[in-house]
Structures are given as C-alpha cells and as structure tokens.
Residue, then its C-alpha position, 0 to 999 in steps of 0.5 A: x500462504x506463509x511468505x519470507x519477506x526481508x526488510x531493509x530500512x528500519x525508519x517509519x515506513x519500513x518498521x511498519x510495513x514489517x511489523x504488518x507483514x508480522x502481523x499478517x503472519x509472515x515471516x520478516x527479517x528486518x535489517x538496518x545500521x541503525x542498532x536503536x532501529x532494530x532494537x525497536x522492533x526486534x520483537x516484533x518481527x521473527x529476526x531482526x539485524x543490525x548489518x550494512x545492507x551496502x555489502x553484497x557478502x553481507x547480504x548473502x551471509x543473511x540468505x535474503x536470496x532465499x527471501x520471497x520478496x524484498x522492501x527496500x524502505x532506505x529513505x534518506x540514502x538514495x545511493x544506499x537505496x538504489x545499490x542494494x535494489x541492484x544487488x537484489x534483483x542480481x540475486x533474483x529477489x522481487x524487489x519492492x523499492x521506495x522512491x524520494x521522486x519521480x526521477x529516482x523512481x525510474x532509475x529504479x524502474x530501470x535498474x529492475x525494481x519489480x514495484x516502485x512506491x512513493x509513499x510520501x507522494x500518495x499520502x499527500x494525494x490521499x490526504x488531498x482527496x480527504x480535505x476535498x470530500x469528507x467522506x472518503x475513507x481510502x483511496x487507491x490510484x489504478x493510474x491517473x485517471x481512475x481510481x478505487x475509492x472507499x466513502x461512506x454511505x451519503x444521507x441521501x442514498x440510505x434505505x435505496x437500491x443500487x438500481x434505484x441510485x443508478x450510481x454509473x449513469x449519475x456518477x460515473x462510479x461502479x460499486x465493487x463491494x458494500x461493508x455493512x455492519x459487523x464486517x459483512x462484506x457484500x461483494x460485486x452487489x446486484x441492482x436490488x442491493x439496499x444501502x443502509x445507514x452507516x454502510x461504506x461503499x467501495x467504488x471504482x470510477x474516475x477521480x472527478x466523479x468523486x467531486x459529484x458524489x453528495x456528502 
C-alpha cells in the first residue's frame, strides 16, 4: 500500500531513508533549512522544501498532519529534534525520531516518539559483529540477548540438510529462511532443506551462538 511519509532532517541519514521510501514507492516530502540539502535530493523525492520545521504554523502550513508517518532524522540539533517530535505527536503523526544517546532516546520515549533509532550506535554494532565473524552480512537486534542474522553458508554445511546439520541443538540458532541462487527465497525450510554453495542463511538465536558458527 502507498504511504505518505514527511521527512524532517536532510543530512545522510535522513536523505537516505527518503530516497529509499521514494524509491520503494511511496510518497515523501522532504523538509530542512538547509537550501543546499534540499536541493540535493529534490529530485528524488515527490516534494522537497526548505522550511523551519521548529515553527508549528509552518508544519501545518505543510499538511504533514496528513502524513502516514513521520522520521525525524535532525542530528545535530538535539532541542530542534526533540521539539518537533512533540508538536508531531500533538498533531497525531507516527513519529519515528533519531536518538544521538541513550538519554536523549528516552526523553523522546517519554515525549511520545512512537520508535526511537540510534543509527550510529547500531552501525558500530554491526560493524562489531562483522570484524568478529567474516561471514556475516546483516544483523538485526530483537533485544539484548537475540537477535536476526543474516551469514553465508559455512564450507562445511554445503551439500548437507537442516536435519543432518541439527543447527538448534549445536548452535542455539533457528534457520528462518535460506536465499538461494537467482533471489529464490526458501522460507521457514524443513529438515530435508540441503544448503548449497554460496546460499546465505538467515537465522534467529542468541548473540554468542554466532561466536560458535564455523567460518
């Protein structure tokens, strides 16, 4: 389904997640002070505008109340950040906001941001987890303990089945899904599942079972 989407906060993070929105269909108004920002990605985008998202009138001028959801994506203004989070969920807009720490992520928990993301701290942790295991290619955190990982097949698992590999009793890991060749997708696989060369698995379990998985 078609989304309305306002982005607010032009710099690299926010340009990206609207021009992936874009991309993925959806219709995006982009907003920042910045005129060189918005010039940037005006034409990747349905609208783009250079505005003081701090002003209230301004906002509603806009119609982003009409908006789906909301991405606060203001980095380096954390009182610019916080303020428009609030006059967007007193607009009632789903408001996704980006948090510089743990502490201004829950000032925004607590002022009504409906997802709070830290998108510096959960590049280093991916980053992290792909100098400790070459093989990984994503990593989603469900919470502290667990987990969603997405590795390439080890060597050693090629050419043998899930039930053969008993992958939850030897690494604490459930295979959610296999991506074989030519974007084929095998989702929730069965015991006779046979991984091949050069499949990537995407597994749930627990972040030291990853430590235990063959290269």
């Amino acid at each position: 389904m078609r989304k309305q989407f306002v982005v607010i906060g032009l710099g690299r993070f926010g340009r990206s997640v609207a021009q992936t929105l874009s991309e993925l269909g959806h219709d995006v108004l982009a907003i920042d002070r910045n005129e060189h920002a918005v010039q940037l990605i005006m034409h990747n985008v349905t609208h783009a505008v250079q505005a003081d998202a701090r002003e209230e009138e301004t906002l509603r001028a806009l119609g982003v109340r009409n908006f789906d959801v909301a991405v606060v994506a203001i980095g380096d203004d954390l009182e610019a950040n916080i303020l428009i989070t609030l006059m967007l969920k007193e607009m009632g807009i789903i408001v996704v906001a980006k948090a510089q720490s743990t502490q201004h992520g829950k000032v925004l928990e607590r002022i009504g941001a409906d997802k709070v993301i830290y998108p510096e701290r959960d590049m280093g942790v991916r980053l992290a987890h792909n100098l400790v295991a070459t093989n990984v290619l994503d990593f989603i955190e469900l919470s502290p303990d667990y987990s969603i990982f997405e590795t390439k097949a080890s060597a050693s698992f090629v050419n043998k089945t899930l039930g053969e590999l008993d992958l939850r009793k030897n690494y604490g890991i459930t295979v959610m899904a296999i991506k074989k060749k030519e974007d084929q997708i095998v989702v929730a696989p069965g015991a006779k599942a046979v991984i091949e060369d050069k499949d990537i698995l995407v597994f749930v379990g627990n972040k030291k079972s990853l430590t235990k998985l063959p290269n």
